[in-house]
N, C-alpha and C positions, 0 to 999 in steps of 0.2 A: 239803175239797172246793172252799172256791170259792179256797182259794189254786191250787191245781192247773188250775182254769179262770182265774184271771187272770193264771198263767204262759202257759197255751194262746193264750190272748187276744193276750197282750204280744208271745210268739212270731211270733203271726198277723199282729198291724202290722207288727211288722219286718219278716218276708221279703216282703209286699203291697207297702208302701207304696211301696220304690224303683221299684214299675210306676207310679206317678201319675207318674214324671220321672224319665227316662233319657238317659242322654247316646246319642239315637238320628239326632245330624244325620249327613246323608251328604253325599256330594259332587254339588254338583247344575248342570243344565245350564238359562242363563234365556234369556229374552229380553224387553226391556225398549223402553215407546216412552212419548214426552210431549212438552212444551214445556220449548224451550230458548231461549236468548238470547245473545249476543255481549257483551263488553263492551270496548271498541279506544278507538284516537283517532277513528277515524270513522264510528261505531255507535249513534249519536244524543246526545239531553241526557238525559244518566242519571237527571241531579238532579232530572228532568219530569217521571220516569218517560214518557220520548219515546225507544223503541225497538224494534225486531222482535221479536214474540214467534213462531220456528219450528219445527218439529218435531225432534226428536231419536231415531234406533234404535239399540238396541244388544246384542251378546250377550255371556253370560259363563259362563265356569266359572269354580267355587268347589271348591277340594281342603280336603277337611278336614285340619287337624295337631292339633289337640287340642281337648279339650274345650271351649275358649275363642278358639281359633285359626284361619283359613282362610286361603288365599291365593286371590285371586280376579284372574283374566283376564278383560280386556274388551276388546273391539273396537267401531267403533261408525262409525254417522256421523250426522253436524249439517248442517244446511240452514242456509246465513247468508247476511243481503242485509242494508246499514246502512242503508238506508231513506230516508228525501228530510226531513232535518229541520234543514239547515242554512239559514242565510239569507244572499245576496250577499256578501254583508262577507267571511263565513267562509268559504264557496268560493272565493272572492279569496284570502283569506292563503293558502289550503291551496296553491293553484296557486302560488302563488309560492314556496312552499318544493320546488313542482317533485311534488306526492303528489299521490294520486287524494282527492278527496273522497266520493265513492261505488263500491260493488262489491256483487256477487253471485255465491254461488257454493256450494261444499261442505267442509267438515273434518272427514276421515278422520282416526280416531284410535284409539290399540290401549296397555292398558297393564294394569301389575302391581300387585296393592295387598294387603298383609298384612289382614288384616281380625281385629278381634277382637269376640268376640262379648262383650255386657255382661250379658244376661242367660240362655244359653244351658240347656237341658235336662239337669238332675243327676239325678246317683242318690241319693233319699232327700229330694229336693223337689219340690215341687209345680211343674208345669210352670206357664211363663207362657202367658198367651193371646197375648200382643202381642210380640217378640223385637226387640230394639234391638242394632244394630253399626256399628261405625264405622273408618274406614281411612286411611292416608295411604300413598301407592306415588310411581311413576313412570311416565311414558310419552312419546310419540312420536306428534305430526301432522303431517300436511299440508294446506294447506290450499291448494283450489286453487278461482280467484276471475274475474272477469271485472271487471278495474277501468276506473273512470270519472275524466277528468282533464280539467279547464279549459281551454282552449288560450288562452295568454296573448297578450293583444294583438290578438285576434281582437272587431272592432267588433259583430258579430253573437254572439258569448259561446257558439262553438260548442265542444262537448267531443268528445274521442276516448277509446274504450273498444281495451281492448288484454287478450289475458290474460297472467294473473300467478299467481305460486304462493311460497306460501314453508313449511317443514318445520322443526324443531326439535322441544325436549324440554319435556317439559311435567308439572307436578306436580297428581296429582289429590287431591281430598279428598273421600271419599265417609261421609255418614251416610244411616243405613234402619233402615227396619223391619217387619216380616214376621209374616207368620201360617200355622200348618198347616195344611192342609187334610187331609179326611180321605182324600184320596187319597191318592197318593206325591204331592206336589207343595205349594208354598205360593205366595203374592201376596205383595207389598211392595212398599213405595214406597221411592224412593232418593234423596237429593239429591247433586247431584254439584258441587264448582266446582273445573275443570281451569284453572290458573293459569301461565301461559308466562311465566315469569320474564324474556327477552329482547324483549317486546314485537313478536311479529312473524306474529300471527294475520291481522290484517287490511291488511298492507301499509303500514300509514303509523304513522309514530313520532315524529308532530309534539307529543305529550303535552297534547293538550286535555282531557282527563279527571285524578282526583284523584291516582289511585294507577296506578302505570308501568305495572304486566304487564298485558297483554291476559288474557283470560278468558273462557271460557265455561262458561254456569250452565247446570243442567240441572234438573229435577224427573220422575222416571220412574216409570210402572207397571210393575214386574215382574211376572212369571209363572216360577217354576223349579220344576224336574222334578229328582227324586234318583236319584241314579245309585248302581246294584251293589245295588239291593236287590232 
């Protein structure tokens, strides 16, 4: 008798257990907003930590492909101004190489990123509270600015503002991580740093900073909704 109840038993775990974790991610629709930052030749002293901290929005779908797999779309935009942190000297060289030393303005941006998930929900484990993924893709800005330039030779040190814009491709690197909620819906937080290999986010490519590509770093709140359930 009780081997008869600890076959029942044993049976009982098995078919239960795979409901504590299920591979139940669907494809979900987010929207994400925080503080973001620039990082250019003329975006402040990084080294100061002396620069703009501005807000950043964005939306995205996420297609599931496997248990471990998503492809995720974002579009988004960034609020960017480099901010007044230069001194004489250095607006001097800047204008002589003929570039703005300050701008203000906006970058649109939209891109593709495989995403895998590191701890995702199986069948026959225990689900996690806290879901960790991370992504490397590609994408496409624009960045359109209102720049500021020294006028050379001018005894009164007056500048002219003109606009300017410049577009290219851009590599994003995204880590997060997320929680269910018991709706249809989960939160997470994202880091994002989209890196322009050509240096040409913020107009000037005099190379006063350590590393070439321009960048921009994000840190985001998500909110996403699952879709088809």
């Amino acid at each position: 008798m009780k081997t008869v109840s600890l076959i029942f038993l044993s049976l009982f775990v098995f078919f239960s257990f795979p409901s504590f974790g299920q591979d139940d991610r669907t494809d979900r629709l987010g929207i994400g907003v925080g503080p973001a930052k620039m990082y250019g030749d003329n975006t402040g002293v990084h080294s100061q930590f002396k620069f703009k901290v501005l807000p950043v929005i964005s939306v995205d779908y996420s297609k599931k492909l496997e248990t471990h797999f998503d492809v995720k779309a974002t579009a988004g935009w960034q609020l960017v101004n480099s901010g007044d942190f230069y001194s004489m000297e250095q607006i001097d060289e800047i204008a002589e190489a003929n570039l703005p030393h300050a701008f203000r303005g906006n970058v649109f941006f939209a891109d593709v990123v495989p995403i895998y998930h590191i701890n995702p929900n199986e069948s026959g484990y225990l689900p996690s509270l806290i879901k960790v993924y991370a992504g490397l893709g590609l994408g496409y800005f624009y960045s359109q600015r209102t720049d500021e330039r020294l006028i050379l030779g001018d005894p009164r040190r007056r500048t002219e503002t003109y606009p300017a814009s410049d577009s290219g491709v851009y590599i994003p690197v995204r880590i997060g991580i997320y929680k269910d909620l018991k709706s249809d819906a989960d939160i997470g937080l994202e880091a994002t740093l989209m890196i322009s290999p050509f240096s040409e986010l913020d107009g000037n490519d005099q190379q006063q900073k350590r590393f070439k590509s321009d960048m921009l770093m994000q840190f985001q709140f998500y909110y996403r909704i699952f879709m088809g359930k």
